[in-house]
N, C-alpha and C positions, 0 to 999 in steps of 0.2 A: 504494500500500500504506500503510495506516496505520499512525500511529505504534508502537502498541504490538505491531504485523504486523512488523515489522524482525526479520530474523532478527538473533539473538543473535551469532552468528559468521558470519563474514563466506563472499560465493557466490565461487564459482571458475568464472570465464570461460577456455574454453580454444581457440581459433581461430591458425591459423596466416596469418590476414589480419589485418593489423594496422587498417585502416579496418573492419571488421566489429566489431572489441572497442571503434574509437572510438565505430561508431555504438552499440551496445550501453552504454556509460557516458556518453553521451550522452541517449538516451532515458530510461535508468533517474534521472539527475540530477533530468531535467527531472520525475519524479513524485516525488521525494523521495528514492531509493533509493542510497545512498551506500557501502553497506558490502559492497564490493566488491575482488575481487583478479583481471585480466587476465594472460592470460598467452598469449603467440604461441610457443612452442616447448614442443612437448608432451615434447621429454625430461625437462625440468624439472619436469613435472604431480607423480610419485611422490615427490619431493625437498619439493617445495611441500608436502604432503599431512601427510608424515612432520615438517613443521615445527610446522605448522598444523592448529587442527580449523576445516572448514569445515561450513555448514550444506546445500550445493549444490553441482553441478559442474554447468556448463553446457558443451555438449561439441559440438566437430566431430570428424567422420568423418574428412574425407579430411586428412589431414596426411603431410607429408613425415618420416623418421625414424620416429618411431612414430606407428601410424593411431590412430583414434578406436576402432575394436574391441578393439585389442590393449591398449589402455588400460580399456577397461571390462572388461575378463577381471580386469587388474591388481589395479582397485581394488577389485572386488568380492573379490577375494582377499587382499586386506588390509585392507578397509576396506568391508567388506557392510554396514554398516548405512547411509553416504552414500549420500545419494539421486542418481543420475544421468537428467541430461536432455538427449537430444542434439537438436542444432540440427544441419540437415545439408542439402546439396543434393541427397541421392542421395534419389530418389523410388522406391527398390523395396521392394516389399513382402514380401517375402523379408527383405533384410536388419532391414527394422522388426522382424518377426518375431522375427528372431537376435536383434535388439540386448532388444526385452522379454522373453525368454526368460534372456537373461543376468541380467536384476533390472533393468533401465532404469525409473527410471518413466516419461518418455513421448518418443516419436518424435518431431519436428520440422521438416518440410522447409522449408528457406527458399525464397523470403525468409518470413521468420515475423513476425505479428503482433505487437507487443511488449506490447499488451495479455494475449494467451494467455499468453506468457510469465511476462508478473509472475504469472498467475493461478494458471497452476502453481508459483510461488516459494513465493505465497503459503498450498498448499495443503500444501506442503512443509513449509514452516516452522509451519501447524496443528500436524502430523502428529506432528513434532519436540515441541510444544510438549505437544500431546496426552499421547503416549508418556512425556517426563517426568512429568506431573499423575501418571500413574497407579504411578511409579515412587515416585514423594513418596507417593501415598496408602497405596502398599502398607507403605513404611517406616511412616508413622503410625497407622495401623490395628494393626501387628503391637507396638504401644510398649504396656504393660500398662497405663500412667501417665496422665494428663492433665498436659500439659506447662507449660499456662498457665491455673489455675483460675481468676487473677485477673479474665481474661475473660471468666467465665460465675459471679461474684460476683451476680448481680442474679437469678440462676436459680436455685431450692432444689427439691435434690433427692437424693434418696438411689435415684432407679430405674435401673438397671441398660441401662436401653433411652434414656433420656436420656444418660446417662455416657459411651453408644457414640455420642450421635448428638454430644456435644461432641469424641470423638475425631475422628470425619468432618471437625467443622469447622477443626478445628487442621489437617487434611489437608490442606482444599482451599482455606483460607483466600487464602492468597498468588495463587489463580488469578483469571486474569483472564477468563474465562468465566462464564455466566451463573447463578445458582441458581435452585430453584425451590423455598421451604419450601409443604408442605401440611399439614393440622391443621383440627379442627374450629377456630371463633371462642372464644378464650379463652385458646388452648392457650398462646400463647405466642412466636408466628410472627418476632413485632419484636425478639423481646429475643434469636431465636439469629441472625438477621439482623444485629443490631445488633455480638452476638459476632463474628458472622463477621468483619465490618469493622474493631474492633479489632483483629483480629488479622492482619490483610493488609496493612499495614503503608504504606496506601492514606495520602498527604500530604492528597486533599479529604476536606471532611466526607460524614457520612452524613446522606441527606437522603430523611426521609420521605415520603411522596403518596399517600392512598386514591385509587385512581380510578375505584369506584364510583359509579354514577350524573354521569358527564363525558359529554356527545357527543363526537364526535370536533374539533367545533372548540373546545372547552374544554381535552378532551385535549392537541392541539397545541398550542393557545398556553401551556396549565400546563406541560407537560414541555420545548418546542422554544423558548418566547416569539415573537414577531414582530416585523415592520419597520410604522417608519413608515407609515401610511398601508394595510394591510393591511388594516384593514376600521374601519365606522363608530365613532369612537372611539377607535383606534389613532395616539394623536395623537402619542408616542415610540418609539420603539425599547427592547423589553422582551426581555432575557435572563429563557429559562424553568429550570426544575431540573435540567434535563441538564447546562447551564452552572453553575448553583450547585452541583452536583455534583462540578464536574470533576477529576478525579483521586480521586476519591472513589467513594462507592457511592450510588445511587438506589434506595429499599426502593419499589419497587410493589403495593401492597395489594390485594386482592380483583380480580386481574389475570383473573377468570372473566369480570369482568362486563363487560370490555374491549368494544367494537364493531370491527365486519367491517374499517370501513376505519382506525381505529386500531392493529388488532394488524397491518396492511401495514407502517405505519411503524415501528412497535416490532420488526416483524423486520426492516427496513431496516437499522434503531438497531443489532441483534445481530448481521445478517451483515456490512455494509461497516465498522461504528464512525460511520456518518453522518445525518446529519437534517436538515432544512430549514424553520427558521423560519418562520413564518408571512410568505405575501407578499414570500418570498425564493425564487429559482432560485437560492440559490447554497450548496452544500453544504457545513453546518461537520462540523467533526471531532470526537469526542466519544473519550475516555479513562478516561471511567465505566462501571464497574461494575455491572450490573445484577442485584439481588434481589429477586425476586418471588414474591410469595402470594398465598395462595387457602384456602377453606376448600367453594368447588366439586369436582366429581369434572371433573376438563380432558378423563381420559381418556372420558369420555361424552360430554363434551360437543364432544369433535374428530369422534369417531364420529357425532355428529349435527349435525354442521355449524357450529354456533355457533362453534366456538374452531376456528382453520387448525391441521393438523396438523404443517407446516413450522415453526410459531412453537411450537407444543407439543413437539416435538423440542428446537430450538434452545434453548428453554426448560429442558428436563430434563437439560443437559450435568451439571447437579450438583444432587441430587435429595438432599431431606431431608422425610419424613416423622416427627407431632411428637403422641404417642399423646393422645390423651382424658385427661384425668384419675379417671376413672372405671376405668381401666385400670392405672392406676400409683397403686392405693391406700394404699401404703405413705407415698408424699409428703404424704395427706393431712395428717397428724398434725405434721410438721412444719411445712407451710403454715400451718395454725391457728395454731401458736404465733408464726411469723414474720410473719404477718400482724398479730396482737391484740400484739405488740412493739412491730412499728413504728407501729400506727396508733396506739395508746394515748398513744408519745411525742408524735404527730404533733399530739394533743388534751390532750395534758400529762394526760396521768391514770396513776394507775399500773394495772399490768397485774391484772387480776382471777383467782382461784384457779381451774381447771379440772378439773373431773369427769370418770371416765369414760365419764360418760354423756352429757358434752358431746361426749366424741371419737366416744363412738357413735352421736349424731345425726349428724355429721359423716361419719361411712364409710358412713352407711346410704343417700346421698345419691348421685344419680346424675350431678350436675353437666351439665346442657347446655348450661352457659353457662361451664364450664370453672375453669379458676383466675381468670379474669375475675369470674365469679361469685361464687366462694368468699371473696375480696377484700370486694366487696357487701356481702356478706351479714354479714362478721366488721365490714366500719364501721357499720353500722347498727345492729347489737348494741353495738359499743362507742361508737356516740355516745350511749345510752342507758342507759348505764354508770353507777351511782350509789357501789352498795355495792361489796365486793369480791368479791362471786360474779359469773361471768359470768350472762346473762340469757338463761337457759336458755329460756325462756316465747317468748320473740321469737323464736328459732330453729326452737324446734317449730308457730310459727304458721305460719310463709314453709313450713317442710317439708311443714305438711300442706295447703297452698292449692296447692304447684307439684308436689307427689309424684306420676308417672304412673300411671296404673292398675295398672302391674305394682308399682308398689313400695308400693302399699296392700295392707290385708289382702284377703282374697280370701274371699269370701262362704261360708260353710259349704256344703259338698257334702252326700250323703247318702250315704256312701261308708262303709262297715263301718266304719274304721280313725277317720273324724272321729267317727261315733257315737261310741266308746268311747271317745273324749278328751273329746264332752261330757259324758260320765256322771258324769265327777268333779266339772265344775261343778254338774250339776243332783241326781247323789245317787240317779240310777236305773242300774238294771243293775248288768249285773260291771265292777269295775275292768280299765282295759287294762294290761298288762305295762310294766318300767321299756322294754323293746325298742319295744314299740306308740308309747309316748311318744315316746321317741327317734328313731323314723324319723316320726312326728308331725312334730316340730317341727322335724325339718331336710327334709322337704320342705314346709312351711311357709315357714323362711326362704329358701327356692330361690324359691320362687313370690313372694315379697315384694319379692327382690333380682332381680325379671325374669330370674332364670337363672344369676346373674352370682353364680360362688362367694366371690370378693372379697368382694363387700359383703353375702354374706350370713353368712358366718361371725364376726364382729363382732356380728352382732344376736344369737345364742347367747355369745357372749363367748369364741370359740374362735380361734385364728391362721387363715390359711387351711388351712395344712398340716393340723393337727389337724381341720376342716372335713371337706376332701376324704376323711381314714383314716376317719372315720364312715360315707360316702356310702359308698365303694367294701364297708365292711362288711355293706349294704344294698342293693350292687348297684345305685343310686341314681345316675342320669346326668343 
């Protein structure tokens, strides 16, 4: 059982043969396993119990004084949430029966394997581990507050859907189970990964790794390193990031693009805590943290074979989705300015005066490349930065080379209701009504903003709120 697999409180061995309990702390020694309490006289087991919180009870049957059933009625009656497992000589199926019926978790006949054993210690002490996570999250979730802003300082934001997703991370920060951020490329995947880390209270660093485009012998030796002589070239012994890692957190990057025989060892890496070097049979122990991203769909791509579904489970123990920015238009506005701050100091210029018509090329914009892009786009306006207006020209040039079809104008129709909006340009026919107008141009900006009432309410110079009361006055969907 690995290290961080120890239960927290210690198992309760309970045999009325005293060579059975040696051999049992004996075996479990020799795999690491130490936190341990033995005991041959089960009158003593409820005294023990009522002293003591244990994580386990390992149980015989047949005892002199009191048996092994009359103690599992006991405990279950003072103590149902302790997981009990008995070890026993009696091979009937009936009593197995009785005893998992009573809440046993599993039956035993010896001589019993002591690998099974540990395996269900180990699933025990999951189970335990599990069960709290979800006890912490639900305390965190239910807090109105963010408890440590200072650890999501490098994030700006004022959306409401972010906000929640730094409560999540204050939740589940401190586990030692796996995450999995997903988000288009921009969103922002490192910086709540990187939060998460600060706040886990993890002693190793956090340590970066795209490992897109790696085979799987790259992959190994980047994440596991190898021995001496492990292949041509291999002329030391190289510690890889799992070890520069350790005690710490490994951020795995575009983890879609992973290969068949890589995501084996990467579920190895998540289910034992183990890995093996390149050109080593000999298994180390790892105590890092694993958080990984993507800006693939996993769940398509388990559905079609590329990505195993056992690593895509294992994977989603803690699951953070991380919206577009195109979706959280409200951030825009802030980003502009917290971007054109810092970059401006960055190039020692002071900051330049901003229009509203700078913020409304800015919301009309669909961002595919995210706040990654937005970043872009404000340093290369401001490396060309002179006077003190910003350079509005530069920004409308990039908008109208990268704007997709929908968020261009849309070709005149021949449809009654554009006739009569051209009439005013051209000075034929009857004028259209201020109403004609007004559902004119907001389904105009519908059609501009590909559908999306966020970014199309700003091109009228409306909130959204105010937006949508127009539409629904028009019955406009």
């Amino acid at each position: 059982m690995e290290k961080d697999k120890y239960p927290q409180k210690p198992i309760l061995f309970v045999d009325d043969e005293e060579e059975i309990l040696q051999g049992y702390s004996l075996a479990l020694t020799k795999r690491g396993i130490s936190n341990c309490v033995f005991c041959d006289d089960s009158r003593k087991v409820m005294e023990l119990l009522s002293r003591e919180s244990f994580s386990a009870i390992v149980l015989d049957l047949s005892m002199p004084e009191v048996t092994g059933q009359e103690l599992i009625t006991l405990i279950k009656e003072s103590f149902p949430e302790l997981h009990i497992i008995v070890v026993t000589g009696i091979n009937d199926i009936n009593i197995a029966i009785e005893c998992i019926q009573k809440g046993v978790y599993d039956y035993l006949v010896k001589p019993v394997e002591i690998n099974r054993l540990i395996s269900n210690i180990k699933r025990i002490v999951e189970l335990m581990d599990l069960a709290r996570e979800v006890k912490e999250l639900g305390k965190g979730l239910s807090s109105p507050d963010i408890k440590n802003p200072g650890a999501f300082k490098s994030i700006v934001t004022a959306d409401k859907t972010i906000r929640s997703i730094f409560k999540y991370v204050e939740a589940i920060a401190s586990s030692p189970k796996p995450l999995l951020v997903t988000g288009e490329s921009g969103v922002g995947k490192e910086l709540i990964a990187q939060a998460v880390h600060e706040l886990s209270g993890r002693q190793g660093p956090f340590v970066p790794v795209n490992i897109s485009g790696l085979d799987d012998n790259m992959f190994s030796d980047t994440l596991f390193g190898h021995k001496k002589g492990a292949y041509t070239g291999a002329t030391n012994d190289r510690d890889g990031l799992i070890r520069k890692a350790e005690s710490g957190t490994i951020f795995l990057d575009e983890i879609g693009d992973l290969e068949q025989k890589s995501q084996v060892k990467l579920l190895r890496l998540l289910q034992e805590n183990q890995y093996y070097p390149l050109g080593s049979d000999k298994a180390l122990v790892s105590h890092t943290r694993v958080i990984a991203a993507t800006n693939a769909d996993l769940k398509m791509k388990q559905s079609s074979g590329e990505f195993r579904k056992d690593l895509y489970y294992r994977l989603m123990t803690h699951f953070i989705y991380i919206p577009p920015l195109r979706e959280r238009i409200n951030d825009i506005p802030l980003l502009v300015d917290h971007f054109i701050t810092s970059i401006c100091r960055s190039l020692k210029k002071e900051p330049p005066e901003i229009s509203d018509k700078v913020y409304g090329l800015f919301l009309s914009y669909h961002y595919p490349g995210n706040i990654r892009e937005l970043e872009s786009i404000i340093y290369n306006a401001m490396s060309v930065l002179t006077g003190k207006q910003f350079p509005v020209k530069m920004v409308e040039d990039y908008f109208a080379d990268f704007l997709p079809d929908t968020m261009n104008p849309v070709k005149p129709s021949n449809s009654g209701e554009e006739i009569k909006i051209l009439n005013i340009i051209t000075n034929t026919g009857d004028l259209p009504t201020f109403d004609d107008v007004e559902k004119f141009l907001l389904q105009k900006a519908l059609e501009k903003a590909g559908g999306n009432q966020s970014l199309a309410a700003p091109l009228l110079g409306m909130t959204p709120s105010t937006f949508s009361r127009h539409l629904k006055k028009f019955s406009i969907k």
